[in-house]
ZADO-1210 file (C-alpha; in nm, 4 decimals, padded with zeros to 6 digits):
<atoms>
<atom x="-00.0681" y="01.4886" z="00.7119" code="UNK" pos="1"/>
<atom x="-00.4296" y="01.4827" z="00.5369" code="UNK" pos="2"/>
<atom x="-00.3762" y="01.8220" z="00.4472" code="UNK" pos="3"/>
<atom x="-00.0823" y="01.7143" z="00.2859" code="UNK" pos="4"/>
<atom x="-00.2467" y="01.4081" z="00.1138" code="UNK" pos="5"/>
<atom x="-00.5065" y="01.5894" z="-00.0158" code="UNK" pos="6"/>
<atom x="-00.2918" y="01.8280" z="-00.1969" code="UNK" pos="7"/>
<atom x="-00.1214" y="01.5651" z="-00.3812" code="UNK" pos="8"/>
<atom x="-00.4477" y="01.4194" z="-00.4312" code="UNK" pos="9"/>
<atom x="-00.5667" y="01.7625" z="-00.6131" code="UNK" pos="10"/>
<atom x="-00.2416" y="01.8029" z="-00.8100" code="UNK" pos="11"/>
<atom x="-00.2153" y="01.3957" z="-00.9386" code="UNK" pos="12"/>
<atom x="-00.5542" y="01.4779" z="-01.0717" code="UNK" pos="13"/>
<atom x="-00.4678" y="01.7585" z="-01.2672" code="UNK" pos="14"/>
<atom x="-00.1291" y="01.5973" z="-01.3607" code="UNK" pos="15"/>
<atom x="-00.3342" y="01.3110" z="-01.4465" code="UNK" pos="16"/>
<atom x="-00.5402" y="01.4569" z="-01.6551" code="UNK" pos="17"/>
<atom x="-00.3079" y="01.6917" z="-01.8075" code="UNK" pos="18"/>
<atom x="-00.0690" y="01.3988" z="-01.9238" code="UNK" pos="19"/>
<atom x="-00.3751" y="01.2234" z="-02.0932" code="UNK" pos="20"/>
<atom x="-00.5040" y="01.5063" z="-02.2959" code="UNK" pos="21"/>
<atom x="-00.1153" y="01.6370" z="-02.3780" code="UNK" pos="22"/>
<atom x="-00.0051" y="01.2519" z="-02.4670" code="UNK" pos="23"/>
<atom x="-00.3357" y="01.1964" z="-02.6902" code="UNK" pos="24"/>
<atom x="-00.2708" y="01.5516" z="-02.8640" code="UNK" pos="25"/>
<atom x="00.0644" y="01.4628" z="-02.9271" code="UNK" pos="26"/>
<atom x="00.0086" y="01.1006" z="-03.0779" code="UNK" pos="27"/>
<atom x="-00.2689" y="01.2351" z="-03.2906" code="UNK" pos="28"/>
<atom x="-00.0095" y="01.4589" z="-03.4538" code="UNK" pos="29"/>
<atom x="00.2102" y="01.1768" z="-03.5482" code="UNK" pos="30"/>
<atom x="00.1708" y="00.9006" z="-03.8286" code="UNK" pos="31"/>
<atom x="00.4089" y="00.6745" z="-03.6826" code="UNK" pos="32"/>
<atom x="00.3439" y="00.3667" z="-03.4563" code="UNK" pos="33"/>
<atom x="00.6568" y="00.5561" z="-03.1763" code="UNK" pos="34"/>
<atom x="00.4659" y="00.6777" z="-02.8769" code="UNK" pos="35"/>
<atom x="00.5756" y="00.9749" z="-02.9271" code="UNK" pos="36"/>
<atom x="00.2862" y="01.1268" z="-02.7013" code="UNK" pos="37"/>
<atom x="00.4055" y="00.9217" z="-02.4300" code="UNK" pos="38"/>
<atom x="00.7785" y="01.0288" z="-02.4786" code="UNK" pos="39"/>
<atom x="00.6725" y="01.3806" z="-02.4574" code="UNK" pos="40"/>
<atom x="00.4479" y="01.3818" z="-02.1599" code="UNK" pos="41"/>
<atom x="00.8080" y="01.2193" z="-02.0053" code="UNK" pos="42"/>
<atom x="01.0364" y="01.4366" z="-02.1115" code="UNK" pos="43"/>
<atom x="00.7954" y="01.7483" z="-02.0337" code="UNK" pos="44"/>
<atom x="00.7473" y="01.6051" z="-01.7191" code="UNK" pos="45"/>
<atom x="01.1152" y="01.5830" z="-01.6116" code="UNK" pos="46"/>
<atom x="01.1656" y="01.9457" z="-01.7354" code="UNK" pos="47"/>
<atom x="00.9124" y="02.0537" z="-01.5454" code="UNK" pos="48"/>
<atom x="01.0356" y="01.9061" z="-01.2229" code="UNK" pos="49"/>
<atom x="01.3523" y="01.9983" z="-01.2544" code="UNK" pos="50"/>
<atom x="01.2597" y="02.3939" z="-01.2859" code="UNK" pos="51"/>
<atom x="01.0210" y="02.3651" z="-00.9628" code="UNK" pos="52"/>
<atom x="01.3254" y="02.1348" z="-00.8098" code="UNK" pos="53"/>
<atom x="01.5647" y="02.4039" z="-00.9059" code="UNK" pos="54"/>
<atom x="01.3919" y="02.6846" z="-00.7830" code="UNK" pos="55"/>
<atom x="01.4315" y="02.6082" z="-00.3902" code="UNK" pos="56"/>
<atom x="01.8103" y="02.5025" z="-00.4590" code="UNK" pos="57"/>
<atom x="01.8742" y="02.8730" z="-00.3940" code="UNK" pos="58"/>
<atom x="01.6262" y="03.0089" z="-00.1716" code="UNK" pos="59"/>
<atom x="01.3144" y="02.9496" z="-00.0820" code="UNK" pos="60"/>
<atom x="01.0763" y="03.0469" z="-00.4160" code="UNK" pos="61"/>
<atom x="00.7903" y="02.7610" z="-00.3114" code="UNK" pos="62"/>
<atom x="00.6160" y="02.7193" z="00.0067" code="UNK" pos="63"/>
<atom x="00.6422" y="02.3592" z="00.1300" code="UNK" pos="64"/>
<atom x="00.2793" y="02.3027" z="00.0099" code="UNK" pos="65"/>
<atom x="00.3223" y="02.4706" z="-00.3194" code="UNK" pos="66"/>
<atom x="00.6240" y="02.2668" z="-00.3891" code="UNK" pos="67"/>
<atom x="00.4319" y="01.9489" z="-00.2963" code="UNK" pos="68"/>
<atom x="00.1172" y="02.0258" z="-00.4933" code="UNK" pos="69"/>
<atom x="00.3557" y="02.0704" z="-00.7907" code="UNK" pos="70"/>
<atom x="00.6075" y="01.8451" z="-00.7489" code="UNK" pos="71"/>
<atom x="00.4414" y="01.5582" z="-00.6065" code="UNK" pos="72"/>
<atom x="00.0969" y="01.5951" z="-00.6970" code="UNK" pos="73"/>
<atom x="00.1122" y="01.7566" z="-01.0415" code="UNK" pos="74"/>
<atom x="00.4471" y="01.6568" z="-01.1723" code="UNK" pos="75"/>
<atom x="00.3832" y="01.2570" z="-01.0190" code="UNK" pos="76"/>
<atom x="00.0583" y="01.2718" z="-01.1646" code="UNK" pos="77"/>
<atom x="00.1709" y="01.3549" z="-01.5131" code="UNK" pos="78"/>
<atom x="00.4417" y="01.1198" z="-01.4682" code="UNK" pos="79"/>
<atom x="00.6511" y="00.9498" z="-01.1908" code="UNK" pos="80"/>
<atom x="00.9481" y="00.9605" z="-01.5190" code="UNK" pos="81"/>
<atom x="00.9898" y="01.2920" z="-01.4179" code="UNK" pos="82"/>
<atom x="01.0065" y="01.2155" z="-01.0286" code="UNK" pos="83"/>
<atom x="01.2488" y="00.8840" z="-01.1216" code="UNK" pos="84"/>
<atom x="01.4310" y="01.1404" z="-01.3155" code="UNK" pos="85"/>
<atom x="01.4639" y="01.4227" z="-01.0268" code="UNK" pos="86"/>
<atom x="01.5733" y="01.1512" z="-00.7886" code="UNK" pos="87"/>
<atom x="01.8403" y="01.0332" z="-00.9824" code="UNK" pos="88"/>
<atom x="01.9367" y="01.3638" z="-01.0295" code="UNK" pos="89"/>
<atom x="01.9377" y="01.3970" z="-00.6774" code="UNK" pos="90"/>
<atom x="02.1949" y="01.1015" z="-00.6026" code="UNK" pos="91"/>
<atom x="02.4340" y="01.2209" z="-00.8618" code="UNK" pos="92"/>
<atom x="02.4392" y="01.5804" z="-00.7271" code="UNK" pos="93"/>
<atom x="02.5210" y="01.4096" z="-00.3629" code="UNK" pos="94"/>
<atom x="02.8090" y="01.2283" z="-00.5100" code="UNK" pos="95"/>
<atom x="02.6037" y="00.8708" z="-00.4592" code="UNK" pos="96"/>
<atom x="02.7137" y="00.7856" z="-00.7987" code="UNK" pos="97"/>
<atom x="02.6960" y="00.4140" z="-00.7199" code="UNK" pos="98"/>
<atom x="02.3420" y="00.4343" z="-00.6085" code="UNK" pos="99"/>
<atom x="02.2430" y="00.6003" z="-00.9032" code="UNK" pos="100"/>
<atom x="02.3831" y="00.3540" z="-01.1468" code="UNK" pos="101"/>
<atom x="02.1867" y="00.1047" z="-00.9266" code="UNK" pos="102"/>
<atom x="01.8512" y="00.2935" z="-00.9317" code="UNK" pos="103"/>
<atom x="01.8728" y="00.4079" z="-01.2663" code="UNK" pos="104"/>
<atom x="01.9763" y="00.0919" z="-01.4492" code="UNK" pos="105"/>
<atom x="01.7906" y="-00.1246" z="-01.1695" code="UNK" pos="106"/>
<atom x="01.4924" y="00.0480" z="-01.2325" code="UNK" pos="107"/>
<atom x="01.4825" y="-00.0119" z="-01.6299" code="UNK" pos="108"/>
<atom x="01.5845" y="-00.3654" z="-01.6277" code="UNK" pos="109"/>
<atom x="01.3189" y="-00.4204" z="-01.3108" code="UNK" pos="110"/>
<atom x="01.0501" y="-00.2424" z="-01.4246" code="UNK" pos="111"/>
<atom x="01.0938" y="-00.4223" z="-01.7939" code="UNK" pos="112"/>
<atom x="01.1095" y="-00.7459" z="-01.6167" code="UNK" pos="113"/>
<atom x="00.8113" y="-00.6925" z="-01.3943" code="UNK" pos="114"/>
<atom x="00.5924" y="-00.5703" z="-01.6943" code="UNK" pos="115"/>
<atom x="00.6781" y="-00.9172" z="-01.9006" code="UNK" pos="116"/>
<atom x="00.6082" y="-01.0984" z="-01.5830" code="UNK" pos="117"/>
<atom x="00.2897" y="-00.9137" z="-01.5203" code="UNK" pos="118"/>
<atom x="00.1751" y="-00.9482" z="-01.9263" code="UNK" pos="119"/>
<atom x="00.2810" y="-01.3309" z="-01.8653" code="UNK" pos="120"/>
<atom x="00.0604" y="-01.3828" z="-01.5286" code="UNK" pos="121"/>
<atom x="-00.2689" y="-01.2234" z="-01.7268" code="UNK" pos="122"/>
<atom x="-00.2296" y="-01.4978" z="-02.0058" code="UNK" pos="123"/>
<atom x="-00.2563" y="-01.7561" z="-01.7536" code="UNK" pos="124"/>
<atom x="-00.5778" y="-01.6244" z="-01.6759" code="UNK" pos="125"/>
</atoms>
């Protein structure tokens, strides 16, 4: 179990820190206001899960502690779109296609409401 922890630990930092550089790179690039830095580090992200994902659909190409240090650790430190993304995935490959419309669209609408809420509650301060 620690051993575990600490290689997600290792791999959110590099994910961490590979999303900030890659998303400040990216937005520097751009004369627009779109967070187009942000959108890429997401959409990177999911890519990237979805090859390391993919690869143990077949066989086994990662060790259980490869796959976590990249999946979990890297890929949820550059961003946990990419791990919403690969579970989602995940229930629509296992035919939960109800439970996906629910986590997908319940996610968005949640996580929206929760970040007015949360940008309401600091105002009161």
């Amino acid at each position: 179990m620690f051993k575990d922890f600490l290689l997600v630990s290792l791999g959110s930092f590099f994910g961490g820190g590979a999303r900030f550089a890659l998303s400040k790179v990216v937005q520097s690039l751009t004369a627009v206001a779109f967070p187009l830095g942000t959108m890429t580090v997401n959409v990177l992200g999911c890519l990237l899960i979805g090859f390391l994902s993919g690869l143990n659909y077949g066989g086994t190409w990662l060790t259980p502690s490869t796959k976590l240090i990249l999946t979990t650790g890297f890929c949820g430190g550059f961003t946990t779109f990419s791990t919403f993304m690969n579970e989602s995935d995940s229930l629509l490959k296992d035919g939960n296609y109800a439970f996906a419309a629910l986590y997908i669209f319940g996610s968005l609408a949640l996580g929206l409401a929760a970040t007015v809420v949360g940008h309401q509650l600091a105002k009161a301060f």
